[in-house]
C-alpha positions as a Python dict, from the first residue, in 0.01 Angstrom:
ca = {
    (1, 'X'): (0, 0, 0),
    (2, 'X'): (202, 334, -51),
    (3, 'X'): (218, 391, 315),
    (4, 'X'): (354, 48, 357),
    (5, 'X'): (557, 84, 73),
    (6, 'X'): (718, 381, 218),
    (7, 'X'): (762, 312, 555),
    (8, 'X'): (953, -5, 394),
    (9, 'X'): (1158, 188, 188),
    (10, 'X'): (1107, -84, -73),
    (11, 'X'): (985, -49, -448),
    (12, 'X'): (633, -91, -570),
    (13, 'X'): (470, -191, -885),
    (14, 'X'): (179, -314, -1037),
    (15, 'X'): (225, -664, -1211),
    (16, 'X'): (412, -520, -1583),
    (17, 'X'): (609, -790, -1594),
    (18, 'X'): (605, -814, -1955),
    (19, 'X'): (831, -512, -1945),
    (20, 'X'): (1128, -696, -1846),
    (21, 'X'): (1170, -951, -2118),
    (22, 'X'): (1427, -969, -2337),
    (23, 'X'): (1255, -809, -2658),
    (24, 'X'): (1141, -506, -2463),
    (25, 'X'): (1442, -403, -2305),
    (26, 'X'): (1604, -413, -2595),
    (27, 'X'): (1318, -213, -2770),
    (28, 'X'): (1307, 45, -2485),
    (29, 'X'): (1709, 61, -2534),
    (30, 'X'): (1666, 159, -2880),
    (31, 'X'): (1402, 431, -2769),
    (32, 'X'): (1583, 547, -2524),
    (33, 'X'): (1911, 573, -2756),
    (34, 'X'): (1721, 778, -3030),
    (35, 'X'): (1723, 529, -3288),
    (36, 'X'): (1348, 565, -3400),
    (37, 'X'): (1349, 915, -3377),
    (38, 'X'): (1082, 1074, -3240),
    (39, 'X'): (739, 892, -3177),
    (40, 'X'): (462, 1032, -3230),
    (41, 'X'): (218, 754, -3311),
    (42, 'X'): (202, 355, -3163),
    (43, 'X'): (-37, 73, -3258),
    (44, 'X'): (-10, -278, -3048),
    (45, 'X'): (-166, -599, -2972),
    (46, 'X'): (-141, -920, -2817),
    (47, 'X'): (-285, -1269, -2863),
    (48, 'X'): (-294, -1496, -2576),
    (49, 'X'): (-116, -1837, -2729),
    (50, 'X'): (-17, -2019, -2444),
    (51, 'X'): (-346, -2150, -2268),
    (52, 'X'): (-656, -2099, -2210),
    (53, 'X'): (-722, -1890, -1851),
    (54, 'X'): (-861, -2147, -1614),
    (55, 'X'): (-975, -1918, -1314),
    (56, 'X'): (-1357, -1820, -1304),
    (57, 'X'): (-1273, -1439, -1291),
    (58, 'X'): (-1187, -1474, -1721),
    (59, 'X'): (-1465, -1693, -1798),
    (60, 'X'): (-1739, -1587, -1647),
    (61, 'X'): (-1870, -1237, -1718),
    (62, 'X'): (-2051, -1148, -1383),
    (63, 'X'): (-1678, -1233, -1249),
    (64, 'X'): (-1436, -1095, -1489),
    (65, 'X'): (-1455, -674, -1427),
    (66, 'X'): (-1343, -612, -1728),
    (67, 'X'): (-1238, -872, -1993),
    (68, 'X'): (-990, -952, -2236),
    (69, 'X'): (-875, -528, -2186),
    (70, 'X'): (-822, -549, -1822),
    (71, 'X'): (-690, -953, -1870),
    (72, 'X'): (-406, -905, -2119),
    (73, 'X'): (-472, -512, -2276),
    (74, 'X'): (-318, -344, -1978),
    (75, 'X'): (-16, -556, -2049),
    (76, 'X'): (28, -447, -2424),
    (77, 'X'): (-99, -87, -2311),
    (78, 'X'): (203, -79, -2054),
    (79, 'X'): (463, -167, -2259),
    (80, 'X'): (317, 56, -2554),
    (81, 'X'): (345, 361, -2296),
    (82, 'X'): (634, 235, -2180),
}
């Protein structure tokens, strides 16, 4: 994928899309702008409210590599890092 990404010239990222909603642009503005001062320390977390996953990969252990952490907690993780 890099090699194709640079022979393309074109960007590449992993799925973070939760990164480019509304509330944390405007959160990463205000970061980025100083207003929380320095941060030293972060605590997150995320409920799934919408619906229930319906691919076998979240409900079935032997298929799901990972979870709930790997579904939704490299989401919150991103955007905590972020």
């Amino acid at each position: 994928m890099i090699d194709a990404r640079d022979k393309s010239g074109k960007l590449l990222m992993t799925a973070q899309h939760f990164r480019f909603s509304g509330k944390a642009k405007a959160m990463k503005s205000e970061i980025d702008a100083g207003t929380l001062g320095d941060i030293y320390h972060a605590r997150s977390w995320l409920l799934r409210r919408i619906a229930i996953p319906i691919r076998p990969g979240f409900l079935m252990k032997k298929h799901s590599g990972g979870g709930a952490t790997i579904d939704i907690g490299v989401h919150i993780l991103d955007l905590t890092l972020e």
